[in-house]
Backbone as CSV, one residue per row, in Angstrom:
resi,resn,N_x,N_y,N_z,CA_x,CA_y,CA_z,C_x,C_y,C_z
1,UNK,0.840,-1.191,0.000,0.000,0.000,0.000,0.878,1.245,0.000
2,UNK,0.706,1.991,-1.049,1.572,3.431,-0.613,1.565,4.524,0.351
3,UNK,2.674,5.328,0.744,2.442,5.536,1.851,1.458,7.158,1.560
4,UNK,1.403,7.368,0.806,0.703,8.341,1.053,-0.988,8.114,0.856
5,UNK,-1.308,6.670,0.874,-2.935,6.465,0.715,-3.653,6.409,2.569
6,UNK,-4.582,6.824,2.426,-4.993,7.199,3.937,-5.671,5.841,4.536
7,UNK,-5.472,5.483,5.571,-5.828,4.031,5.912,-7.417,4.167,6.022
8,UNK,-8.096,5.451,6.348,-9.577,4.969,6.579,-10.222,6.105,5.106
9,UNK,-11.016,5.801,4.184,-11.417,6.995,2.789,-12.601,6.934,3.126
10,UNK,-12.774,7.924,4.093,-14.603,8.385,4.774,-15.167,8.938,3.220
11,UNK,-14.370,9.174,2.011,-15.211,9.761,0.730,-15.712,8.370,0.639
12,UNK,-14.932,7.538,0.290,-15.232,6.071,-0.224,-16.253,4.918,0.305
13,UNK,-16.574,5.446,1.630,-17.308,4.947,2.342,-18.748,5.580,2.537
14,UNK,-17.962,6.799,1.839,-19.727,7.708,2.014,-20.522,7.014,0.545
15,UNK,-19.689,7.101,-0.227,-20.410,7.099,-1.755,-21.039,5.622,-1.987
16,UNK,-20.592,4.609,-1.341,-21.006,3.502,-1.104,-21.821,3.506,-0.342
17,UNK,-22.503,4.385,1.109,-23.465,4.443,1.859,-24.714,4.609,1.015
18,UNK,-24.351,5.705,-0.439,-25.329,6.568,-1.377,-25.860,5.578,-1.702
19,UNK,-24.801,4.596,-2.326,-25.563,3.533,-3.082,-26.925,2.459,-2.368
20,UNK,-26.656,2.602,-1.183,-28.304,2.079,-0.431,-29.166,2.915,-0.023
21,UNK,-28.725,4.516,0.437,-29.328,5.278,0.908,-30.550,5.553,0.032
22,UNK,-30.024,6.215,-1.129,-31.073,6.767,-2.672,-32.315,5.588,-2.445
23,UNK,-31.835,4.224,-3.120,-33.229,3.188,-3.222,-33.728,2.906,-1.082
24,UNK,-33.014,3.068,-0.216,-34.090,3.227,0.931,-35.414,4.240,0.841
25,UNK,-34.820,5.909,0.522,-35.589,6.481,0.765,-36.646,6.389,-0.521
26,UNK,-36.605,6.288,-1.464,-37.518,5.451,-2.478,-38.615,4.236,-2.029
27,UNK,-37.840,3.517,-1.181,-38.621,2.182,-1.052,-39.424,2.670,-0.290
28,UNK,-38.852,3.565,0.957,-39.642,3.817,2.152,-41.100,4.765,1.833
29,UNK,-40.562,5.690,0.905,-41.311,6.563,0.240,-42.794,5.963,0.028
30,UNK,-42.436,4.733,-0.617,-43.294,4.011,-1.662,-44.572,3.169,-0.625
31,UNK,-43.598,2.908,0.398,-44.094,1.687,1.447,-45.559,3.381,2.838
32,UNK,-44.889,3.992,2.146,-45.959,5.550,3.298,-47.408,5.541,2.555
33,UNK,-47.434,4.735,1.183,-48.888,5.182,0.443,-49.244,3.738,-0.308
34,UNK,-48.278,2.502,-0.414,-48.586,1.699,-1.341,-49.380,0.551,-0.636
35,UNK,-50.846,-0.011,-1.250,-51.500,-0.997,-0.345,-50.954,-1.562,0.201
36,UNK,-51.452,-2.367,1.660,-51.341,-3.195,2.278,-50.114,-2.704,3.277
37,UNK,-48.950,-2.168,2.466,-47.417,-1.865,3.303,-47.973,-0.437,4.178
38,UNK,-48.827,0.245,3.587,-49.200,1.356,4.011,-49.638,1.081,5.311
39,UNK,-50.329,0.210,5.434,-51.639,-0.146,6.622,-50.968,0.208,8.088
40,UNK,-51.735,0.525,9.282,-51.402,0.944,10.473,-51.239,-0.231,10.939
41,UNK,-51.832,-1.483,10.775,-51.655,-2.448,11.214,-49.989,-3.318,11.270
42,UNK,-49.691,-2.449,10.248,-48.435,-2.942,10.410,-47.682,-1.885,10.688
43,UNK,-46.399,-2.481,11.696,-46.147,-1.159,12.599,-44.480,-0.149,11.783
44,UNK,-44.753,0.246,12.325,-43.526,0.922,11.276,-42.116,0.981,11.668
45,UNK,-41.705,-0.476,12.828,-40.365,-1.063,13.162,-40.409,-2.042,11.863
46,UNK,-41.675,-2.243,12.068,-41.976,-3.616,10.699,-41.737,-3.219,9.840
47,UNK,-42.332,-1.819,9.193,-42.002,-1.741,7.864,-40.673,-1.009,7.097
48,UNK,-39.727,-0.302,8.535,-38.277,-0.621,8.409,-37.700,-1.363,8.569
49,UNK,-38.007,-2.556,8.848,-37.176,-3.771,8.922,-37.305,-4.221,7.540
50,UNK,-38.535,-4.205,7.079,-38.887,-4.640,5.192,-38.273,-3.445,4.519
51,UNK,-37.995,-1.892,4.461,-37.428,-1.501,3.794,-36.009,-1.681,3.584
52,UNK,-35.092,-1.869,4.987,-33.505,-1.893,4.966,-33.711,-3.479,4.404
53,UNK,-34.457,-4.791,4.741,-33.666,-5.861,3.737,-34.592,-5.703,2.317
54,UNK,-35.044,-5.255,1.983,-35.242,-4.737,0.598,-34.380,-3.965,-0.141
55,UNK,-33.946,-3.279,0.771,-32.971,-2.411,0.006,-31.594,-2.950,-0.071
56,UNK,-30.896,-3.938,1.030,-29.752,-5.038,0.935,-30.231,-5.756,-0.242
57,UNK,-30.888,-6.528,-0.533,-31.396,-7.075,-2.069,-31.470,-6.812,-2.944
58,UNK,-32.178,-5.142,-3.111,-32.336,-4.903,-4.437,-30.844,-3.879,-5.174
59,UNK,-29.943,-3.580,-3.787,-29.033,-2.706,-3.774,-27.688,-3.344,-5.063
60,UNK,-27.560,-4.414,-5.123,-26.664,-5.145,-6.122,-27.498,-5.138,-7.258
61,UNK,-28.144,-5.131,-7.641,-28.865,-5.419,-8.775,-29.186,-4.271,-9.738
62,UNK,-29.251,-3.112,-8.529,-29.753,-2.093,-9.272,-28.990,-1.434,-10.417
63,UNK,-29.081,-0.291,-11.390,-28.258,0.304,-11.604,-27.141,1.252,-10.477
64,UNK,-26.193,1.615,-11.995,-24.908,1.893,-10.789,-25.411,3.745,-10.530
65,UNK,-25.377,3.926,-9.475,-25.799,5.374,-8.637,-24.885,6.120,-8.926
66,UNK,-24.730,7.487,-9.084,-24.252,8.900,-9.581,-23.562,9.159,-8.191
67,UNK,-22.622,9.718,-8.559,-21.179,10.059,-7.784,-22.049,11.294,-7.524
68,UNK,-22.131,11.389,-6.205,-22.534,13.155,-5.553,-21.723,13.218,-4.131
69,UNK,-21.711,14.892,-4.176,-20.949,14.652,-2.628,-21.759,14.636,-1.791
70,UNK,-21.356,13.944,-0.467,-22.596,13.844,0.312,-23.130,14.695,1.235
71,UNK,-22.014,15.939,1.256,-22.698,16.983,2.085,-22.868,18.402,1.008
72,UNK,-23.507,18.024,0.077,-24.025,19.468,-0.517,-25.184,19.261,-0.961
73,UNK,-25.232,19.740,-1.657,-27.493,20.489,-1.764,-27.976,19.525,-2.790
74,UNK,-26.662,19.249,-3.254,-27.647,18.225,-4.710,-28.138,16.720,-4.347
75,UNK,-27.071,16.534,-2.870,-27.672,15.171,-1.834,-28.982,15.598,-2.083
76,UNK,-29.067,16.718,-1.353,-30.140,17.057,-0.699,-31.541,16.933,-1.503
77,UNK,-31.337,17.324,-2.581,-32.172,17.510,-4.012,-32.449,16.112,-4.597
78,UNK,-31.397,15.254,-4.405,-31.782,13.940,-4.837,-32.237,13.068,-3.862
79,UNK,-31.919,13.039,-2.692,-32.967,12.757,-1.720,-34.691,12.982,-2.047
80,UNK,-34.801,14.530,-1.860,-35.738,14.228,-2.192,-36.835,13.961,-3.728
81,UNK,-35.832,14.232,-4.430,-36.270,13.303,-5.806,-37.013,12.074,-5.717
82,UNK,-35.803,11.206,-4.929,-36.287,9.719,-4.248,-37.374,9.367,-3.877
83,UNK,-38.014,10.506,-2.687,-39.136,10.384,-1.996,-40.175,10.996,-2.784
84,UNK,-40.157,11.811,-3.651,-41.281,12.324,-4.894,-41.494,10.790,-5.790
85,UNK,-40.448,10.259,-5.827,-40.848,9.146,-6.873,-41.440,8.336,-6.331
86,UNK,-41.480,7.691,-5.258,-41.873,6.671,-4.108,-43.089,6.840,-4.024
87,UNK,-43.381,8.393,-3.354,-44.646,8.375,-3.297,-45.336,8.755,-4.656
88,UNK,-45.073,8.794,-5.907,-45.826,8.746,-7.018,-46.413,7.089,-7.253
89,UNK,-45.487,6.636,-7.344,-45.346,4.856,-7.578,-46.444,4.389,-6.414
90,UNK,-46.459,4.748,-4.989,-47.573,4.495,-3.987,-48.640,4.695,-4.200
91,UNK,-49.164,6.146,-4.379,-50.373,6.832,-4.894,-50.831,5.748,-6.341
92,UNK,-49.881,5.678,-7.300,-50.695,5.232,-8.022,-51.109,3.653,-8.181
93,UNK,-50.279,2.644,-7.160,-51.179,1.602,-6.720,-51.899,1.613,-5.857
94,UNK,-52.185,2.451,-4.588,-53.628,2.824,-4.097,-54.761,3.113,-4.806
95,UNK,-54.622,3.646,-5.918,-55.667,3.768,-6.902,-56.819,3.227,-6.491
96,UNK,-56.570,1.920,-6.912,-57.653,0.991,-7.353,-58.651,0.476,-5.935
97,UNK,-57.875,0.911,-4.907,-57.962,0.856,-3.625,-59.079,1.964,-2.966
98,UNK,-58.276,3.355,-3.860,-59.513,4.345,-3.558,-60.550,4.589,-4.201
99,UNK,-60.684,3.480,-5.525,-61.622,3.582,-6.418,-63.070,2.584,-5.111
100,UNK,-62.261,1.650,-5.062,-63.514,0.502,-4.438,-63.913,1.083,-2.763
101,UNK,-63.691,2.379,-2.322,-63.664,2.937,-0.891,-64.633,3.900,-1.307
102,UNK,-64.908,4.373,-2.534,-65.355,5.882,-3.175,-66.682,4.868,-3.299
103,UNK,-67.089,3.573,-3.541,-68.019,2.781,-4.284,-68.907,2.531,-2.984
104,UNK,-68.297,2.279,-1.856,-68.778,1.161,-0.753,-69.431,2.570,0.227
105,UNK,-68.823,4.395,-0.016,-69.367,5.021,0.576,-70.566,5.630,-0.435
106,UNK,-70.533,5.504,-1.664,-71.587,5.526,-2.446,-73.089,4.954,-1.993
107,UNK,-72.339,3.589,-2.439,-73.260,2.535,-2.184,-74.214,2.701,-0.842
108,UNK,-73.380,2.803,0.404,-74.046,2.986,1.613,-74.632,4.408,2.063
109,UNK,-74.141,5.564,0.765,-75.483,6.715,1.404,-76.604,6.278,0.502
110,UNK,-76.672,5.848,-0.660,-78.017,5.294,-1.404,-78.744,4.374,-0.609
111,UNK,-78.108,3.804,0.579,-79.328,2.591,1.139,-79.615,2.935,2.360
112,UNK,-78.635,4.651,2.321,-79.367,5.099,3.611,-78.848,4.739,5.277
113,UNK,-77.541,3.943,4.633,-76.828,3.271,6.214,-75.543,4.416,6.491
114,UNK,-75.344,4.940,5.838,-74.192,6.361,5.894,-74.321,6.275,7.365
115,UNK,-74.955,6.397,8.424,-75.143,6.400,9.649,-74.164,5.350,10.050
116,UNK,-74.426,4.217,9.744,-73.893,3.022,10.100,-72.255,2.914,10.132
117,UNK,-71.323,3.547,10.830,-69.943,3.880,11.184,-69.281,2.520,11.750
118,UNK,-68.113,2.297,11.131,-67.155,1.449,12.105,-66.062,1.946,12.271
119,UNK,-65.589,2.273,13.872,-64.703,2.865,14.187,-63.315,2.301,13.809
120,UNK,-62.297,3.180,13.199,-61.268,2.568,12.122,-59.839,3.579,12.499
121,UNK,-59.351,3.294,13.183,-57.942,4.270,13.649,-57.173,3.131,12.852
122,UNK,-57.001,2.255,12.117,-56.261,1.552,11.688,-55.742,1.577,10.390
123,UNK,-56.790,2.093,9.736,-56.404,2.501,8.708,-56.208,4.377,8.022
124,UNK,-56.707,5.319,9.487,-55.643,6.307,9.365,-56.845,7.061,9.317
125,UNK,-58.230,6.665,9.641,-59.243,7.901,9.481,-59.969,7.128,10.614
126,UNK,-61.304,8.526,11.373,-61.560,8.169,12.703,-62.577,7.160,12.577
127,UNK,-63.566,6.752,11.399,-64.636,6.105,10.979,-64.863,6.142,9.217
128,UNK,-65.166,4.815,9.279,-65.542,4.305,7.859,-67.039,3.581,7.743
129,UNK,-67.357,3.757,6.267,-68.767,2.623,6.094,-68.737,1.033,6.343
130,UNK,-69.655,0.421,6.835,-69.573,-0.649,6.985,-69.323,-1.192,5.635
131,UNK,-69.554,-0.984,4.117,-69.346,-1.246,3.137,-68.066,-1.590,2.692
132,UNK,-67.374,-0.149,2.699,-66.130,0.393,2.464,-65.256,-0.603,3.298
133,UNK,-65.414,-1.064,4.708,-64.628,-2.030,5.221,-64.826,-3.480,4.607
134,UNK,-65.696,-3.768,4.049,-66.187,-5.187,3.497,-65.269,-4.982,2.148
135,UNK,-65.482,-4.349,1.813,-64.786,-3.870,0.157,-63.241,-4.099,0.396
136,UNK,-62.814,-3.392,1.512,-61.316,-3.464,1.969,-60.796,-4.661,2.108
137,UNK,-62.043,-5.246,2.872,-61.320,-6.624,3.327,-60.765,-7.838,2.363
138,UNK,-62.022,-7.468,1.079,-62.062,-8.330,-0.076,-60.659,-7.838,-0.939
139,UNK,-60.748,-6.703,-1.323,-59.542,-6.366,-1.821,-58.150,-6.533,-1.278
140,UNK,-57.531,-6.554,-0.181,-56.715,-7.420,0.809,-56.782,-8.150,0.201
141,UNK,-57.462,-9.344,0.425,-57.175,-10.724,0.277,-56.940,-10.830,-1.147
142,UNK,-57.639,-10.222,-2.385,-57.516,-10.156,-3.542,-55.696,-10.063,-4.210
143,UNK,-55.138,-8.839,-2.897,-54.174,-8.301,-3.202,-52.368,-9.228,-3.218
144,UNK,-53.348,-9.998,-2.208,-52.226,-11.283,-1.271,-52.358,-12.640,-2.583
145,UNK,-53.809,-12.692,-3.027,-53.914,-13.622,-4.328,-53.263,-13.551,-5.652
146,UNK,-53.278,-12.249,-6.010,-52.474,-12.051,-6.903,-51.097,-11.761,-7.494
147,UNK,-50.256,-11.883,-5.591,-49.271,-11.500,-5.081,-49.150,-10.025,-5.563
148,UNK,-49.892,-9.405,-5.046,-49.728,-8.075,-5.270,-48.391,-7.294,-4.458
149,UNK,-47.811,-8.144,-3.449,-46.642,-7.655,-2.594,-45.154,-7.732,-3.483
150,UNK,-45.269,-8.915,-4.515,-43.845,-8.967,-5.470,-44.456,-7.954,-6.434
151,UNK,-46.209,-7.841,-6.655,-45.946,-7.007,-7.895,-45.317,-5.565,-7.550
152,UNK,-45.375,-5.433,-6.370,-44.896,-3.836,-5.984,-43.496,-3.671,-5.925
153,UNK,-42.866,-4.997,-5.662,-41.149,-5.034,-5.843,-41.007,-4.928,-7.129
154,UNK,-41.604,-5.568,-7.907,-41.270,-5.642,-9.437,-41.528,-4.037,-10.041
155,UNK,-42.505,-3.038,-9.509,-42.604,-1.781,-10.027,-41.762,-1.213,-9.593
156,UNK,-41.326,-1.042,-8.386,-40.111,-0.694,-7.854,-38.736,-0.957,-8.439
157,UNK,-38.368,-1.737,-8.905,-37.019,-2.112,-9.516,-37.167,-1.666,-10.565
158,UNK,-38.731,-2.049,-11.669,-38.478,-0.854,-12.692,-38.433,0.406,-12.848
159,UNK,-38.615,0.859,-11.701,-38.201,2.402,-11.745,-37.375,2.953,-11.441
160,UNK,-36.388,2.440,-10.837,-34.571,2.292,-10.608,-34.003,2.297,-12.295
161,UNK,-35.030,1.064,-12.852,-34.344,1.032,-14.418,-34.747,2.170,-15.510
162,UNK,-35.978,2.649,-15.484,-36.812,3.428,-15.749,-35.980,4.826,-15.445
163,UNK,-35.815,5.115,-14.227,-36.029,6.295,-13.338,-35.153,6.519,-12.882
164,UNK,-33.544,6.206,-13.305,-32.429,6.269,-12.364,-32.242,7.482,-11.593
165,UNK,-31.530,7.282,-10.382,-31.360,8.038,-9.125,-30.683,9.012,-9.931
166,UNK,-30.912,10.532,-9.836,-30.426,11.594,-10.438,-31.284,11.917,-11.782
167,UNK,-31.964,11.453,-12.520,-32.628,11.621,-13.432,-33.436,12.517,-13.560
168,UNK,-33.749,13.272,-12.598,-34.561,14.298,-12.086,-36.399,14.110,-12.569
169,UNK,-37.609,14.886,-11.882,-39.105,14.479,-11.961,-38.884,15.223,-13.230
170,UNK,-40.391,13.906,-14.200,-40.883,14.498,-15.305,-41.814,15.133,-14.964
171,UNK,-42.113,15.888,-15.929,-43.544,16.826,-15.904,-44.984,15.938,-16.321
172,UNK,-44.201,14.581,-16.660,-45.292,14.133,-17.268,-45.916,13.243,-15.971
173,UNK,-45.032,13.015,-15.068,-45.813,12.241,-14.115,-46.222,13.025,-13.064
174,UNK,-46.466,14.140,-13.352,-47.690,14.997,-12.520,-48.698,15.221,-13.248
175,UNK,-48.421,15.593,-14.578,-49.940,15.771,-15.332,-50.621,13.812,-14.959
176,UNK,-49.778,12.838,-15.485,-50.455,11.818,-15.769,-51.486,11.268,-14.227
177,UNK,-50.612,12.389,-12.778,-51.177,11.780,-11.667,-52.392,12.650,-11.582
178,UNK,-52.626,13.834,-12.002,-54.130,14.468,-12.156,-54.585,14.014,-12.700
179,UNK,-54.687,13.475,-13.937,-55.745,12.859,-14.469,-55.849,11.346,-13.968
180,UNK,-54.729,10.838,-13.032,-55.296,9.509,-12.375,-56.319,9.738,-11.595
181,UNK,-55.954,10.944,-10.925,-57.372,11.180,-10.013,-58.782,11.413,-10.542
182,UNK,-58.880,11.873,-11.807,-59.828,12.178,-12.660,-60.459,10.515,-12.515
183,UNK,-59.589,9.696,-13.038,-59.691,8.509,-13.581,-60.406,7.887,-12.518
184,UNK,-59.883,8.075,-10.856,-60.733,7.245,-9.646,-61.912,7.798,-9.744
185,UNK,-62.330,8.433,-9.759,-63.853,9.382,-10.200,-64.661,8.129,-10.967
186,UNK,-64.278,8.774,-12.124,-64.742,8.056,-13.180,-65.227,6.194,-13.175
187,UNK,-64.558,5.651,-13.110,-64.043,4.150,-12.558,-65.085,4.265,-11.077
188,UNK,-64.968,4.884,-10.476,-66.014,4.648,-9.293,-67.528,4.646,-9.971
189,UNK,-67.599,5.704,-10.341,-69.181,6.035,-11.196,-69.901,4.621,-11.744
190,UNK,-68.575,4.177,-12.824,-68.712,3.450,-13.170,-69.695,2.161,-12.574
191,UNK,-68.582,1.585,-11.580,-68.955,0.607,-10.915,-70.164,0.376,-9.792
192,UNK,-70.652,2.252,-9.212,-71.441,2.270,-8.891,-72.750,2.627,-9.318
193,UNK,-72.998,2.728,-10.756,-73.708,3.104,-11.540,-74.969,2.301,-11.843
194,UNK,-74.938,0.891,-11.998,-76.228,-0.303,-11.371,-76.542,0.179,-10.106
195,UNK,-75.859,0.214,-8.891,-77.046,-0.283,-7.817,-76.942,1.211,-7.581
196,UNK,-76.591,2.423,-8.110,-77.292,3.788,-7.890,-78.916,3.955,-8.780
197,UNK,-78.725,3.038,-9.465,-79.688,3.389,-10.421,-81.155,2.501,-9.955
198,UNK,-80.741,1.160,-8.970,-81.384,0.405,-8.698,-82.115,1.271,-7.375
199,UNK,-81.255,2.131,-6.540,-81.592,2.567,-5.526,-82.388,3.731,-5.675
200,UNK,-82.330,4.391,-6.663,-83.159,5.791,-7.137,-84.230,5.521,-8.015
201,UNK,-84.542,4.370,-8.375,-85.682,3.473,-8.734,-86.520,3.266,-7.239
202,UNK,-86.034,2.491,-6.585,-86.804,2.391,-5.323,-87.032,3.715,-4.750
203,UNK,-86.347,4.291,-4.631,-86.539,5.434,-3.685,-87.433,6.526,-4.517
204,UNK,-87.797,6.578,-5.698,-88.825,7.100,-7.132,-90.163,6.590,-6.430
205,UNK,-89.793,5.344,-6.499,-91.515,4.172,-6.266,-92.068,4.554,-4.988
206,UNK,-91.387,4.767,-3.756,-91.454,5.332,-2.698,-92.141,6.703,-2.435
207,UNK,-91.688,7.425,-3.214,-92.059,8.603,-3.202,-93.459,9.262,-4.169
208,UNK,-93.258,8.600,-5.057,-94.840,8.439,-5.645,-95.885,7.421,-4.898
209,UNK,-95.864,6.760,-4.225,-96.659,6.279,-3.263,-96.964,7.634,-2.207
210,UNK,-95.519,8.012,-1.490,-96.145,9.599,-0.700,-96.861,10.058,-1.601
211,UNK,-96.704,10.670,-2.735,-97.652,11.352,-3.007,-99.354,10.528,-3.232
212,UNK,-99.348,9.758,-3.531,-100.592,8.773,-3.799,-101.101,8.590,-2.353
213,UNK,-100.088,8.146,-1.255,-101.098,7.579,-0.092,-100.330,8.401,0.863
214,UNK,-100.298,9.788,1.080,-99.740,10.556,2.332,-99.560,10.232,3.646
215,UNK,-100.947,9.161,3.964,-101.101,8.788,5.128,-100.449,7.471,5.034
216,UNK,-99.698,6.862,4.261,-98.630,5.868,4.722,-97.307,6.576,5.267
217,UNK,-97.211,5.346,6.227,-95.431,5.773,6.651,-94.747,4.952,5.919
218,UNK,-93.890,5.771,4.950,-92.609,5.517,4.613,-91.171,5.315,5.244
219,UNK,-91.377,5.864,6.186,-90.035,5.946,6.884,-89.953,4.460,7.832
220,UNK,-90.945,3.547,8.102,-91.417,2.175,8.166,-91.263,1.178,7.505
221,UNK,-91.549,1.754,5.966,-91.779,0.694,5.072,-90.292,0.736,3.937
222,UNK,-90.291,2.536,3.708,-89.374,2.379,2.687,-87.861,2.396,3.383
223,UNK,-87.753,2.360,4.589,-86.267,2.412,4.527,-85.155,0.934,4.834
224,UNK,-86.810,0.293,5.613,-86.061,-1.476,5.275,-85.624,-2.299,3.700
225,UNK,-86.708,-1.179,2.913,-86.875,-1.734,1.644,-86.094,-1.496,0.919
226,UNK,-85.360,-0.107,1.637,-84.028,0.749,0.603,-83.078,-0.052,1.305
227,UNK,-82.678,-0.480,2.460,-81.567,-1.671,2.615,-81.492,-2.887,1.833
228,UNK,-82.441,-3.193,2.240,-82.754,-4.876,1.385,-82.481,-4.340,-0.060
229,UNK,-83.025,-3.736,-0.713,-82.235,-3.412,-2.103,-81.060,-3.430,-2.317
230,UNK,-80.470,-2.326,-1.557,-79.316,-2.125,-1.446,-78.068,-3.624,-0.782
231,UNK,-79.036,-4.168,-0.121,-78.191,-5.851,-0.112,-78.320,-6.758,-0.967
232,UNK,-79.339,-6.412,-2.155,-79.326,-7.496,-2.994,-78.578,-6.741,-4.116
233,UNK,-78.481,-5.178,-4.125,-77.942,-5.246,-5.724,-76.562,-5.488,-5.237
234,UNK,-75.824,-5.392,-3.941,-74.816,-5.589,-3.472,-73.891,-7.146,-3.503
235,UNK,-75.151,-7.988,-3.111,-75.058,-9.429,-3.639,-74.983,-9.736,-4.847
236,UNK,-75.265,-9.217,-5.845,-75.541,-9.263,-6.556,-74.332,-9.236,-7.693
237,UNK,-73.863,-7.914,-6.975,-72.589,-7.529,-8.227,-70.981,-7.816,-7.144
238,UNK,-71.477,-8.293,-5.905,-70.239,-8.551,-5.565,-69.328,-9.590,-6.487
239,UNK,-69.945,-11.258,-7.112,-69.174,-11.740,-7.808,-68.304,-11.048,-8.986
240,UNK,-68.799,-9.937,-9.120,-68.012,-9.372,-10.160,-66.789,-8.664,-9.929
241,UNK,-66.672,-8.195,-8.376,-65.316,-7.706,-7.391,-64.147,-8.036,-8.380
242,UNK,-63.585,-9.487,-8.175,-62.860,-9.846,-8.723,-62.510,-9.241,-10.040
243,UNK,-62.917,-9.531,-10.882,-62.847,-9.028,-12.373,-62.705,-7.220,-12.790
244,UNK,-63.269,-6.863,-11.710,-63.017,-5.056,-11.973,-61.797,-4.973,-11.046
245,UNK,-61.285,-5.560,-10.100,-60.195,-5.346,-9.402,-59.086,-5.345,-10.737
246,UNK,-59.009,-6.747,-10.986,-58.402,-7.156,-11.678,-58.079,-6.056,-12.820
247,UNK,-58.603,-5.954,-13.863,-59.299,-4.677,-15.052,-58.721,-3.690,-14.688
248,UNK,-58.789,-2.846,-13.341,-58.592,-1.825,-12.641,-57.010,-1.644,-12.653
249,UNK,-56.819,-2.741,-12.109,-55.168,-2.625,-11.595,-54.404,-3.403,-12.902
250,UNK,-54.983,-4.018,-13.952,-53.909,-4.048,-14.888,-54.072,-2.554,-15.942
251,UNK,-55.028,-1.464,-15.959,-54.989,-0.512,-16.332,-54.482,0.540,-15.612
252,UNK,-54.004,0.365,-14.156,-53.355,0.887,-13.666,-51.475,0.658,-13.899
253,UNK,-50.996,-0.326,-14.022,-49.912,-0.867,-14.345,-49.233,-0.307,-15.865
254,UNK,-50.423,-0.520,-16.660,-50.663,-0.269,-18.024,-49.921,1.445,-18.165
255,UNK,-50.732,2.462,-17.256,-50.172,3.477,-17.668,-49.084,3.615,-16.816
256,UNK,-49.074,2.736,-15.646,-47.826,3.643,-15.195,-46.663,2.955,-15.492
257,UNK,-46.305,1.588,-17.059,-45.380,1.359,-17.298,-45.196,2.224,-18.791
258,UNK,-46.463,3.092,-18.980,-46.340,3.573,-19.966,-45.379,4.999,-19.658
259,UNK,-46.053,5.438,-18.658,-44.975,6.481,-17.682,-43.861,6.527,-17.323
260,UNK,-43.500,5.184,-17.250,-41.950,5.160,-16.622,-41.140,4.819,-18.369
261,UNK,-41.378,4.423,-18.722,-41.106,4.257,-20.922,-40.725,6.100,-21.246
262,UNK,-42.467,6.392,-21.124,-41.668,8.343,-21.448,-40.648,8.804,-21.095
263,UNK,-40.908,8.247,-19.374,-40.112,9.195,-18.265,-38.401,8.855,-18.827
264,UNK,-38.169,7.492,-19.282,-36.815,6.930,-19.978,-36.391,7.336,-21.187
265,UNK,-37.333,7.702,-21.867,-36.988,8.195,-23.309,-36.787,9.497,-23.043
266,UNK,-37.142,10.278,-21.973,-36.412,11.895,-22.154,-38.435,12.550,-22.277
């Protein structure tokens, strides 16, 4: 060894720290909004323990990381680059998540149970519809079926390949995330569009009876009748869960591998 090389190179050791640091705060980013990792239920020793050996794993594999120094502003700037991308990539697999939550609180002010609250600190708000939790629960399990937990590693690594560390945000993946939100709208309507239509039918028939027989009580007759509707068109189109999940989240994938393609081509 020559004598003028320094026995400990704190540069050399920093720039090698970079190389796990960048994809942590990415992963972690990703893991603050992306189903299931998001959840309160899982505690967040847990879900740094899944980000640091995620990031030992995916850290060899990745591309090779941009020489920066580690105490000036452009750390700083690419840091948070990291965490803008993370949580883009999160947000937009919640999607499909906030599409079927937008449906189940639909669904339950049309049948009139909006009242009907289950207290929910678990998932990060003080009360939810009894619907909206049934919907959740199904989608979970949906999510674990389709291994939706590798599919989120697998989006993740392509956006390391996609999206390398330093590459700086496109413009296009903010326009493309407004109109995702457009898109949960829409896609909700959609799906709640039968049993809104089934429920404003009943609740029509109801109300032309008030006018026909004043001296009936409705509030007796029609509001068991607006549940029970509302549980059969519910029964009804639940077998179909599956298949719009499905639909949902490969059109979700769809654009956002179309996004990370732009975001690579410049």
């Amino acid at each position: 060894m020559p004598g003028n090389e320094p026995l400990l190179n704190a540069v050399q050791y920093l720039h090698g720290l970079q190389a796990y640091w960048w994809p942590f705060c990415r992963i972690m980013a990703l893991f603050g909004l992306a189903p299931l990792f998001s959840h309160r239920g899982l505690s967040v020793r847990v879900r740094l323990l899944l980000g640091l050996a995620l990031t030992l794993v995916l850290g060899r594999a990745l591309p090779a990381m941009p020489h920066i120094d580690g105490l000036s502003a452009a750390t700083v700037l690419t840091t948070l680059e990291q965490i803008a991308i993370g949580l883009l990539l999160g947000l937009a697999l919640q999607l499909v998540f906030v599409v079927f939550s937008l449906v189940g609180e639909v669904i339950s002010t049309q049948m009139g149970m909006s009242m009907a609250r289950f207290n929910d600190p678990v998932n990060g708000v003080s009360s939810s519809s009894i619907l909206s939790l049934l919907y959740f629960l199904l989608l979970i399990l949906l999510f674990l079926a389709i291994d939706g937990h590798l599919l989120t590693v697998s989006v993740l690594y392509q956006s390391f390949v996609h999206w390398p560390v330093g590459s700086g945000l496109q413009y296009l993946g903010f326009t493309t995330l407004a109109y995702a939100m457009g898109w949960v709208f829409a896609a909700a309507v959609l799906i709640t569009l039968p049993v809104v239509f089934c429920m404003t039918l009943v609740q029509f028939c109801f109300g032309l009876l008030n006018r026909i027989s004043p001296a009936m009580n409705l509030f007796s007759l029609g509001f068991p009748m607006a549940i029970l509707t509302g549980l059969l068109c519910v029964h009804l189109t639940l077998p179909d869960l599956p298949a719009n999940y499905l639909r949902l989240t490969r059109e979700v994938l769809d654009n956002l591998g179309t996004l990370m393609r732009s975001g690579a081509n410049g």
